[in-house]
C-alpha positions as CSV (number, residue, x, y, z in Angstrom):
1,X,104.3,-45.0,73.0
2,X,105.1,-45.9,76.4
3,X,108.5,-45.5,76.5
4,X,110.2,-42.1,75.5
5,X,111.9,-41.8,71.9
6,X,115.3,-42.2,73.8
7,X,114.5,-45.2,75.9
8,X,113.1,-46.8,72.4
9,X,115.9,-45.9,70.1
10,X,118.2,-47.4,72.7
11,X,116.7,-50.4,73.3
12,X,115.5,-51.0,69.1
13,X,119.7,-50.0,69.0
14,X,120.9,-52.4,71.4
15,X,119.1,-55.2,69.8
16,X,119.5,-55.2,66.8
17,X,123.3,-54.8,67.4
18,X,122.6,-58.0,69.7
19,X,121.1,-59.2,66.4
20,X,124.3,-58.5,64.6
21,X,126.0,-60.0,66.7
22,X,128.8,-56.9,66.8
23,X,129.9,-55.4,69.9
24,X,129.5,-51.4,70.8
25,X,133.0,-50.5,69.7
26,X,132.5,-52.7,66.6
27,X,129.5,-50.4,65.8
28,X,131.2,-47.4,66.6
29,X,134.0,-48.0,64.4
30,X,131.5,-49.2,61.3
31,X,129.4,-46.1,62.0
32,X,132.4,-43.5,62.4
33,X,131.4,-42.6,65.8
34,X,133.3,-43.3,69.3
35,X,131.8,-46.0,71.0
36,X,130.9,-43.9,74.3
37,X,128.4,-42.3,72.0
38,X,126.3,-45.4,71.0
39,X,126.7,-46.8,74.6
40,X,124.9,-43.4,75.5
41,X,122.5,-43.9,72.9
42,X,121.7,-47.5,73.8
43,X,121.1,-46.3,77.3
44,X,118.9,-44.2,76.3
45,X,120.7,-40.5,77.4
46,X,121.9,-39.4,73.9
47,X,119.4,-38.7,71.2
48,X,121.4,-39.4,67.5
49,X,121.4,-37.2,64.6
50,X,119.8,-38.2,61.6
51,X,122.7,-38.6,59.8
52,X,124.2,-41.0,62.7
53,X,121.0,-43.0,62.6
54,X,121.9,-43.4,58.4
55,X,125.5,-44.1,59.5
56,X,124.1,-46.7,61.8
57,X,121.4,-48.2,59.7
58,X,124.4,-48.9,57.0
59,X,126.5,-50.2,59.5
60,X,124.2,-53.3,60.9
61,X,122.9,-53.5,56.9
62,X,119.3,-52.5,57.9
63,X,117.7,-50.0,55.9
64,X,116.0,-46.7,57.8
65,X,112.3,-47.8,56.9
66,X,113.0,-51.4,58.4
67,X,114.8,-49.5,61.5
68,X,110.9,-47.3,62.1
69,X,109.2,-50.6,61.6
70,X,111.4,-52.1,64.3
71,X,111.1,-49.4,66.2
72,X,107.8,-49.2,66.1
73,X,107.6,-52.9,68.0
74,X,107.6,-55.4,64.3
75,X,110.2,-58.1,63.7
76,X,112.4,-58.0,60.8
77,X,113.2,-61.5,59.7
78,X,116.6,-60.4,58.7
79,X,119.3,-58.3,58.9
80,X,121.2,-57.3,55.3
81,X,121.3,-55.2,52.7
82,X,122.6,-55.5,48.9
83,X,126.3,-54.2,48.9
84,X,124.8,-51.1,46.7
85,X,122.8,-50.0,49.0
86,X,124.1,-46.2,50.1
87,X,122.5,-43.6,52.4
88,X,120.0,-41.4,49.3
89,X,118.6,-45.2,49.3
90,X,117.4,-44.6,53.1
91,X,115.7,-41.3,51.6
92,X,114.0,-42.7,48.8
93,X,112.3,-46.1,51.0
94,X,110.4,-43.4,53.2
95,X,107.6,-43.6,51.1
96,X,107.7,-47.7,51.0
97,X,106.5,-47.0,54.9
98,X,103.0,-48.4,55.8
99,X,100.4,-45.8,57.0
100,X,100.4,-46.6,60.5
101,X,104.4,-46.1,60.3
102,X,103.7,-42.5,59.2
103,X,103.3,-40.7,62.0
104,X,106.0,-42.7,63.9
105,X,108.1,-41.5,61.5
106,X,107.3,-38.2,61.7
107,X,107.8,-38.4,65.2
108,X,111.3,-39.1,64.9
109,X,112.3,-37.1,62.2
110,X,111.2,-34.0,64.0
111,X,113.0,-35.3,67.4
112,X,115.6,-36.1,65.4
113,X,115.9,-32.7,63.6
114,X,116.0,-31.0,66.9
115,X,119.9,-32.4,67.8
116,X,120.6,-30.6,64.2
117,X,119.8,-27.2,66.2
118,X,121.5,-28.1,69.0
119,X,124.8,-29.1,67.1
């Protein structure tokens, strides 16, 4: 990776709000967060929690494993998921993730994880 986790979450963040066409206090308010936190987050200074990344994924309708993949540097052709669709869902796709998304995944979990021992 040649960015750091930060820098990449930020900038995979920042897009795919882009994508969504939704502004940073938009986002805030859809993921129950102020909006100085994901402006921290898209710059790349502020790690999220795990549970903020599920909060998130909801809020711009992309599931977690599509978030790794994009993350990870792939497309997603679109943006949207079925009005059912609740955060155990986000749990239960990890294992939909290709091999070479395993690691990466793993990666972020456990950077992740680490803001749960800071909080």
């Amino acid at each position: 990776m040649n960015k750091s986790l930060n820098d990449q979450t930020g900038f995979t963040l920042k897009k795919l709000r882009s994508k969504k066409r939704i502004s940073i206090r938009e986002l805030a308010l859809l993921a129950s967060t102020e909006a100085s936190t994901i402006s921290r987050i898209e710059a790349g200074e502020q790690r999220p929690s795990l549970l903020l990344v599920f909060k998130i994924c909801d809020a711009l309708e992309i599931s977690l494993v599509d978030f790794v993949r994009y993350l990870s540097g792939e497309e997603i052709p679109k943006i949207g998921l079925t009005p059912d669709y609740s955060p155990s869902q986000h749990v239960k796709e990890i294992p939909n993730l290709e091999l070479k998304h395993v690691q990466f995944f793993i990666d972020i979990a456990k950077s992740l994880s680490e803001n749960v021992k800071d909080d």
